[in-house]
Every structure is written in C-alpha cells, then in structure tokens.
N, C-alpha and C positions, 0 to 999 in steps of 0.2 A: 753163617749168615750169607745169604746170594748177595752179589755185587749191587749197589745202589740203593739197599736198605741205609735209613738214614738211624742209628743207635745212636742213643746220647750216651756220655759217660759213666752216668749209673743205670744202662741196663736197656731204656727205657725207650718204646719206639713212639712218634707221633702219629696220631689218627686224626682224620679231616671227617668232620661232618657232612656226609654231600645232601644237599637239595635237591628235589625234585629236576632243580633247575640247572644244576650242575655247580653252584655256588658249595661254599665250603664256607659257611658260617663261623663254626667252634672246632676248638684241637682238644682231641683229649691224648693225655697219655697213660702207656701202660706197658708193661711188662710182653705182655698177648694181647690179641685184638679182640679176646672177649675181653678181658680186664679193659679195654679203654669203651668196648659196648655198655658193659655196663654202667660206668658211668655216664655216658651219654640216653644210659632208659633210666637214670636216677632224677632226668630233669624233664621228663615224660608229667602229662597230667595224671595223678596215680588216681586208680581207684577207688573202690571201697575194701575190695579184698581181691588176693589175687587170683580167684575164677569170675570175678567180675570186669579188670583191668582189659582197657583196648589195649590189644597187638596192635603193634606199629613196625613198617619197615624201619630199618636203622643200613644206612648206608654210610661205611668206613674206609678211604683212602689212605693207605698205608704212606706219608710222605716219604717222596725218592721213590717211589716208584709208580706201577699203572695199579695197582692191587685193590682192588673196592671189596671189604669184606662183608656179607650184607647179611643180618641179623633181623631176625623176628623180637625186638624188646618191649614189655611190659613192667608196669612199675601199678604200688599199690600202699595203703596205707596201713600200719601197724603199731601197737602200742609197744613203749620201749620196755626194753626186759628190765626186771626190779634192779637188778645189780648194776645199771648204768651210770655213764657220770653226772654230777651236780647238772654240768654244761647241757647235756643233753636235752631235747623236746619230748614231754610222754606221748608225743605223737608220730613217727618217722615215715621215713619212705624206702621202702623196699623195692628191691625188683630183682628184675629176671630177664637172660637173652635166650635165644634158639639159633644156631648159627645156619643159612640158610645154602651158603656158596660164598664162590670168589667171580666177580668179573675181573676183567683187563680194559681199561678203557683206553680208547683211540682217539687219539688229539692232535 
C-alpha cells in the first residue's frame, strides 16, 4: 500500500462519490475501486436491459488521498434467478462498470 491510503481493518478502502460540483455526496466501500463503482452504479436509474441502460460517469475519490478513479457505470433490471432467497425481489438490479482512468486532483 503507498503512504496515505486510508485501509480499514478488514481490508477495506473508502470511496467518495464526487459531483459534478466537486461535493462528495456517499462513501462506498470496497475491497478495489471497482468493487466500491459498482456499488455506486447499483443506485443508477436501471434500465430495461443492459443494452438499453444509460452510461453514466461515476467519479471515485480514494479517501487519504488525491486519487479520483473515474468509471463508465450502467445498471439495469433483471429477474431473480429461481434458486434465490425467500427475502429476495423477482425483480433486481444489476449493473456494470467500465474503468475509464485516474485523475489527481489539486486543492
């Protein structure tokens, strides 16, 4: 790990949602900063299927550091596979990222 990566104790690094505006709305975390994109394109308006779903930028600040990891994500709706649990919706949401680059932002 480079210096100023912020790891929590199971593993796990924080990601900042950034806005348009440079706000950081939601944290997601994750293992990778795909694993925390994708949950961040799980809360995307889904489609109908996923060659219908808008791409959407998705822009991820690694906390502790300048690292914006910026993601093409798409989300979409799908029925749930038979073998699910009770808890489950027969409707879900699925998605998908596309990792685009990294900036460094200057503040």
């Amino acid at each position: 790990m480079e210096a100023g990566t912020m790891v929590r104790e199971d593993g796990k690094r924080n990601f900042a949602l950034r806005e348009g505006s440079g706000d950081e709305s939601s944290v997601f975390s994750g293992n990778t900063p795909r694993q925390a994109a994708l949950k961040a394109a799980r809360r995307l308006e889904p489609g109908s299927s996923e060659s219908s779903a808008d791409r959407v930028e998705l822009k991820l600040r690694e906390k502790g550091t300048d690292k914006v990891h910026i993601y093409e994500g798409w989300a979409w709706e799908e029925t749930a596979p038979d073998d699910k649990p009770d808890w489950m919706p027969q409707e879900i949401t699925e998605a998908n990222v596309s990792k685009q680059g990294i900036e460094h932002i200057e503040e």
